[in-house]
C-alpha positions, 0 to 999 in steps of 0.5 A: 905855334911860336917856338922859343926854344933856346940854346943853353948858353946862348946871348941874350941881348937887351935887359932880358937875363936867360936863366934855364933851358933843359930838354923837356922841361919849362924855360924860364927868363927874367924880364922888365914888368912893365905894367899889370893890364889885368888880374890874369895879364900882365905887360913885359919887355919881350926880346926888346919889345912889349908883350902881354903875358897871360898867366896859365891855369888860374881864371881870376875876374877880370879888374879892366877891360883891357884884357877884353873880358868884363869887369866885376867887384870881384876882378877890382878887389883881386887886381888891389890885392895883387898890387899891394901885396904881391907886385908892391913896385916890382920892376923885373919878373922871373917868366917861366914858358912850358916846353911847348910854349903857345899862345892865347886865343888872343895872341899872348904869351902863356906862362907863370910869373914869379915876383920875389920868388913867389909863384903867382898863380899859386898865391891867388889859388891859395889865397882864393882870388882863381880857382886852378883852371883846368878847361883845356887840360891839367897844369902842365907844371906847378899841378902838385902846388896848384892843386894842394893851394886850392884845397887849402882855400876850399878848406878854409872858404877863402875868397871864391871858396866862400859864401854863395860863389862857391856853388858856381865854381864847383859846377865849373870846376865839374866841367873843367876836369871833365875837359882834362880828362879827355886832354890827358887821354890824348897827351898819353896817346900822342906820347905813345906815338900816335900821329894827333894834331891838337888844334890849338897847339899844332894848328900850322901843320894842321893847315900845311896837311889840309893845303896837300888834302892829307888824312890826318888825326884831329883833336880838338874841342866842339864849339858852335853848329851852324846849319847851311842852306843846302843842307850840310853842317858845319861844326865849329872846333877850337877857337875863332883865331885858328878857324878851323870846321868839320864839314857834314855834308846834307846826308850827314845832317842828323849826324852833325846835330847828335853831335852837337848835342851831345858835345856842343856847350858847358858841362859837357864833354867837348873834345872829339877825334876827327880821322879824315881828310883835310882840305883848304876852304880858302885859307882855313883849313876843314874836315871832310866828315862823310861817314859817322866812325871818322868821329870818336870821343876816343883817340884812332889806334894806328900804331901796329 
């Protein structure tokens, strides 16, 4: 996980300006733009050298190829929308990084942009361009703005709220919000001091436990099943970019499949607790699953 977290007060060198830094809250800096690559991505001067941003809880269509996500009419009408009316030839952008600052399955920052002092992602949401996007948790911060500018689209039926789109989006949305809750529940577990790794934010301590085969609380997302010749299973979790698996043994079978019906694919609930034993299988960490109660859909209670 890349850890930017700053002095209060300290130089930065080049054409970036540091604006704020508390303890606990989002960390903000002004940066050169240099170039919108898509609807949801955006190219600026990091600490002296490009670097793409992905902007957090919006999911508009993508407008190019670029960004490795397929392009619609849709995408193309957002991206003009944004060029005209919201970047209209702006040269710097006000970043904004959660306290917690990661990175996307392909490897961009995460964040909000400000131009002018408007929110981004709060003006597509208002204006119907991105639903607010809650797949991997409820926004961590702008939540109030996001949530409010999305009711005004949906009563207005503006852009995605609109016409025969609007159904899809509901489904999706039904199935996000399933995901956040499950989020939430473990950010309120891990803030009540029980020791969870997330595999997508803590996944190099997730691999420095498994180089020591230590037993350790995993949290993470359901993605793929795949069935090995000998019998075991293995389940996918996270993303391919941080490989990481559970390991079903041959007698384990039955159990890995119930699993991956029930948690395995959209519209359910994805999110499972693994407390087990990690291992290194080569370089990508794994979790040993022999018996059926190291898996829970809820967080282990190991506080006393």
């Amino acid at each position: 996980m890349l850890n930017f977290a700053l002095r209060t007060g300290s130089v930065i060198q080049g054409s970036e300006q540091f604006l704020r830094q508390e303890a606990g809250m989002s960390k903000r800096r002004i940066c050169a733009l240099i170039q919108p690559v898509d609807t949801h991505t955006y190219l600026i001067e990091w600490e002296g050298s490009p670097r793409r941003i992905r902007l957090m809880d919006v999911a508009p269509d993508s407008a190019t190829e670029a960004s490795g996500s397929r392009p619609t009419e849709f995408g193309r009408q957002t991206l003009s929308w944004l060029r005209s009316e919201v970047l209209r030839e702006a040269r710097e952008v006000e970043v904004e990084l959660p306290a917690e600052s990661v990175v996307s399955n392909s490897n961009c920052l995460l964040g909000h942009l400000f131009i002018r002092g408007a929110n981004i992602c709060v003006r597509m949401v208002r204006e119907g361009w991105s639903p607010c996007f809650e797949k991997y948790g409820y926004p961590s911060s702008h939540g109030e703005e996001l949530e409010d500018a999305e009711r005004w689209a949906i009563r207005e039926g503006l852009g995605i709220w609109g016409g025969a789109r609007a159904e899809a989006y509901w489904e999706m949305k039904r199935w996000w919000l399933l995901r956040a809750g499950q989020v939430e529940r473990c950010r309120h577990a891990a803030a009540m001091g029980e020791d969870i790794l997330d595999a997508r934010l803590d996944y190099e301590d997730i691999v420095k436990r498994a180089s020591v085969n230590a037993q350790s609380v995993v949290f993470a997302d359901a993605t793929n099943l795949f069935q090995l010749a000998d019998g075991a299973s293995l389940v996918q979790l996270g993303n391919p970019s941080r490989p990481l698996c559970a390991f079903f043994p041959p007698s384990m079978r039955a159990f890995a499949h119930h699993l991956a019906r029930q948690h395995v694919g959209a519209g359910k609930p994805n999110y499972l607790y693994f407390d087990a034993p990690l291992s290194l299988e080569g370089d990508q960490p794994q979790i040993l699953v022999e018996v059926p109660n190291v898996v829970s859909t809820y967080p282990p209670r190991h506080l006393q």
